[in-house]
N, CA, C and O of each residue as an XYZ file, in Angstrom:
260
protein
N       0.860     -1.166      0.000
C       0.000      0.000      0.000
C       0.909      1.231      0.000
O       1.796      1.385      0.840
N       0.625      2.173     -1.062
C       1.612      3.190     -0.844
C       1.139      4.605     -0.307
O      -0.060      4.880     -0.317
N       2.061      5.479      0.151
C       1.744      6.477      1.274
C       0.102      7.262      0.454
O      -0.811      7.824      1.058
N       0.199      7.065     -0.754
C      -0.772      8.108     -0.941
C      -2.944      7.338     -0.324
O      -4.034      7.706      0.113
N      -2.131      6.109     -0.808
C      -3.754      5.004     -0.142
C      -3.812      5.156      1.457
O      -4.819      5.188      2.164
N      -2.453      5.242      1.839
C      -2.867      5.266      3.308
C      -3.142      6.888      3.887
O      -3.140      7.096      5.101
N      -3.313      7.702      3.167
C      -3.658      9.086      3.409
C      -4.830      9.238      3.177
O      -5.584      9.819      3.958
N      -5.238      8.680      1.921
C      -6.728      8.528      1.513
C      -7.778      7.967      2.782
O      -8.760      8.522      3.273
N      -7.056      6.446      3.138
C      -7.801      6.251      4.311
C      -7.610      7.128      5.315
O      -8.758      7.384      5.679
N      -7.036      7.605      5.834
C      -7.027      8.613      7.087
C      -8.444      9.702      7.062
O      -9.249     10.096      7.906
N      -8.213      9.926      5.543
C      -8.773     11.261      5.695
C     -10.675     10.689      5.575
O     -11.725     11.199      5.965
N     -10.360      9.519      4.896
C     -12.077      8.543      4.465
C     -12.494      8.465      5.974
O     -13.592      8.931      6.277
N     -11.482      7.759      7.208
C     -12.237      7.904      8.327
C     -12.166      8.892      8.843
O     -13.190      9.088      9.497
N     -11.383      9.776      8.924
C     -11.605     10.901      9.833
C     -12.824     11.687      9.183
O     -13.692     11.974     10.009
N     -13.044     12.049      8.035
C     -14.309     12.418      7.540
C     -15.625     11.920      7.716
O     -16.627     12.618      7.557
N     -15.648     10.105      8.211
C     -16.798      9.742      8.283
C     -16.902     10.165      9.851
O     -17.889     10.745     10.304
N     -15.801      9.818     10.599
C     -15.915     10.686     12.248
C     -16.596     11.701     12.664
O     -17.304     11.776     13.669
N     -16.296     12.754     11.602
C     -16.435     13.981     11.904
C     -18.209     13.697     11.465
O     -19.099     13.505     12.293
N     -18.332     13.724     10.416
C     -19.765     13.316     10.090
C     -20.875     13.036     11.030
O     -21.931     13.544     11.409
N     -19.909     11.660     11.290
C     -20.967     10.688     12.858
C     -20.902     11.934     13.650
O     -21.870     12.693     13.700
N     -19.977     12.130     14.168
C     -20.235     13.111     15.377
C     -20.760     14.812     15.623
O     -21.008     15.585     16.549
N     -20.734     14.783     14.331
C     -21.294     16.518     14.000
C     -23.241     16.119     13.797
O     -24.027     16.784     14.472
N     -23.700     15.183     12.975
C     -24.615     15.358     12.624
C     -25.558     14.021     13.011
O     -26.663     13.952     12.474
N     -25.300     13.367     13.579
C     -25.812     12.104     15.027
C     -26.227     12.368     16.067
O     -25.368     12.428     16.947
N     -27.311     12.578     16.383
C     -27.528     13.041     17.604
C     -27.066     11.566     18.945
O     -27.423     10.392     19.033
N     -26.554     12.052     19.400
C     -25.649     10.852     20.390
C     -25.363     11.363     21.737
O     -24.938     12.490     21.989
N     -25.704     10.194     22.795
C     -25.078     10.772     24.211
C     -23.301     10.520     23.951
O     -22.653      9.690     23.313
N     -22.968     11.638     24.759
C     -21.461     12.009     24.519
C     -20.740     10.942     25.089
O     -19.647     10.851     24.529
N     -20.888     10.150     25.913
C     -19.974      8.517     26.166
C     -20.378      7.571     25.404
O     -19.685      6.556     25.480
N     -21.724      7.505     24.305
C     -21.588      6.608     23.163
C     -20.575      7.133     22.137
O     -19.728      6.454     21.556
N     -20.862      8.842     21.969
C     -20.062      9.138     21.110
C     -18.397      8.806     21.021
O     -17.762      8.523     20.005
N     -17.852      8.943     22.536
C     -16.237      8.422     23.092
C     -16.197      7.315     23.039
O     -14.998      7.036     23.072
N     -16.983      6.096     22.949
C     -16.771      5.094     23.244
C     -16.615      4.462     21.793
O     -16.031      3.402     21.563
N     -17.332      5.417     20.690
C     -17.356      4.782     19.142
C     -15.941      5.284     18.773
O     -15.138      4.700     18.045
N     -15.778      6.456     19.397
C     -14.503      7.334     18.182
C     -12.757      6.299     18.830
O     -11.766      5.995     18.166
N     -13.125      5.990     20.614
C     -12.324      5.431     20.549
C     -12.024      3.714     20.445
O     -11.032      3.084     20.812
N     -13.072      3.321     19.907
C     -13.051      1.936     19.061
C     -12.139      1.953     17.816
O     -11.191      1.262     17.444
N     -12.982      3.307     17.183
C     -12.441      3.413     15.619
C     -10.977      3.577     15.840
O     -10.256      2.728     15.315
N     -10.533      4.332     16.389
C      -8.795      4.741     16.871
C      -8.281      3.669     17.387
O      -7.052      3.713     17.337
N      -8.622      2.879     17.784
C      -7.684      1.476     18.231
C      -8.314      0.549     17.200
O      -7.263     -0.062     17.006
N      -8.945      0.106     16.596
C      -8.944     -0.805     14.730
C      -7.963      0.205     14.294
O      -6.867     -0.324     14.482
N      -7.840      1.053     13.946
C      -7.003      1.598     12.917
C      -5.546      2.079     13.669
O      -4.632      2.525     12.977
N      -5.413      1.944     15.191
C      -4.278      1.549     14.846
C      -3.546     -0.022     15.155
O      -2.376     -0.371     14.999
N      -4.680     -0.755     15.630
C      -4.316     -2.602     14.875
C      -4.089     -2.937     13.322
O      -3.442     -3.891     12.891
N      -4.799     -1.891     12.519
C      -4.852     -2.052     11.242
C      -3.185     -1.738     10.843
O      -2.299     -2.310     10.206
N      -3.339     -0.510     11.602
C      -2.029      0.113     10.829
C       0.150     -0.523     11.574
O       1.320     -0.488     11.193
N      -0.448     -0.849     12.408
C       0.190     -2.219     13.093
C       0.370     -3.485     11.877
O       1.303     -3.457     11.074
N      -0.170     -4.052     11.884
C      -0.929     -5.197     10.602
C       0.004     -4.902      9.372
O       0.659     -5.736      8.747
N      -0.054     -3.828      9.196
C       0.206     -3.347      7.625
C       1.661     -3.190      7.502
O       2.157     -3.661      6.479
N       2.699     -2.427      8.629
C       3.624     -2.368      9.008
C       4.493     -3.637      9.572
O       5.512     -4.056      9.023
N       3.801     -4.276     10.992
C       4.244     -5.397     11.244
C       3.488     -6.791     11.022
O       2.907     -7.321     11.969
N       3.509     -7.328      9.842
C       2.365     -7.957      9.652
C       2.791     -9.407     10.855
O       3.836     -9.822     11.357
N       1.351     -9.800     10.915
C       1.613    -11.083     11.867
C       1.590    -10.802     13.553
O       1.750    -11.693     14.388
N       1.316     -9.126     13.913
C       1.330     -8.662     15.202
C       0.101     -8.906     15.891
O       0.125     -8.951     17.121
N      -1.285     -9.119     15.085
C      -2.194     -9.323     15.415
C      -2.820    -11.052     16.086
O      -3.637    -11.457     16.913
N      -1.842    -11.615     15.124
C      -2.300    -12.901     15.516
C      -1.236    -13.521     16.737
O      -1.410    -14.588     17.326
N      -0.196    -12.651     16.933
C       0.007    -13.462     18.839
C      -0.828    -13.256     19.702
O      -1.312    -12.215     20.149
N      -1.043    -14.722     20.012
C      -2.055    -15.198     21.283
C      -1.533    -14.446     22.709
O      -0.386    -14.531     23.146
N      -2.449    -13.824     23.222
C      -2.587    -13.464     24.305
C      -2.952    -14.168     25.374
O      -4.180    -14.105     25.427
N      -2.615    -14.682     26.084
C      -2.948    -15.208     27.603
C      -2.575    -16.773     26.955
O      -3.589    -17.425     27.204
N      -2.077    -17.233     26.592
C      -1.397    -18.351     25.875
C      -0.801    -19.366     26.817
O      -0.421    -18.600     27.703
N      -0.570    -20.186     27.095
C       0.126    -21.182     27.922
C       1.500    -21.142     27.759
O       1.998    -20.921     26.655
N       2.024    -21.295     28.552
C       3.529    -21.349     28.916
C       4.092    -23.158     29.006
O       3.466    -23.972     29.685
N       4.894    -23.400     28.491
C       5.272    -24.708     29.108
C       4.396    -25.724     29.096
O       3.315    -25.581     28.524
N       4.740    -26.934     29.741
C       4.153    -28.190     29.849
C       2.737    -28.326     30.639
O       2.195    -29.426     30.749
């Protein structure tokens, strides 16, 4: 993906953000609770894209025998 696709997306979600949150009528901790969903996918996404394979180490995983 080259820098100019990943600018495109930035600006595709931050535009739909602004959208949701300008013209949604929403209580303001649904509204925090969506914007900061979207901000942690995108930056797992952007993790992913960079380090691919970061997503799929298991968390809470077994140790040993």
């Amino acid at each position: 993906m080259d820098l100019l696709h990943l600018i495109l997306v930035f600006v595709v979600i931050g535009l739909a953000l602004y959208l949701v949150n300008r013209f949604i009528p929403m209580d303001p901790a649904v509204k925090t609770v969506m914007n900061v969903a979207i901000i942690i996918i995108l930056v797992i996404w952007l993790l992913e894209l960079f380090l691919p394979g970061i997503a799929t180490v298991p968390i809470g995983a077994r140790r040993g025998p």
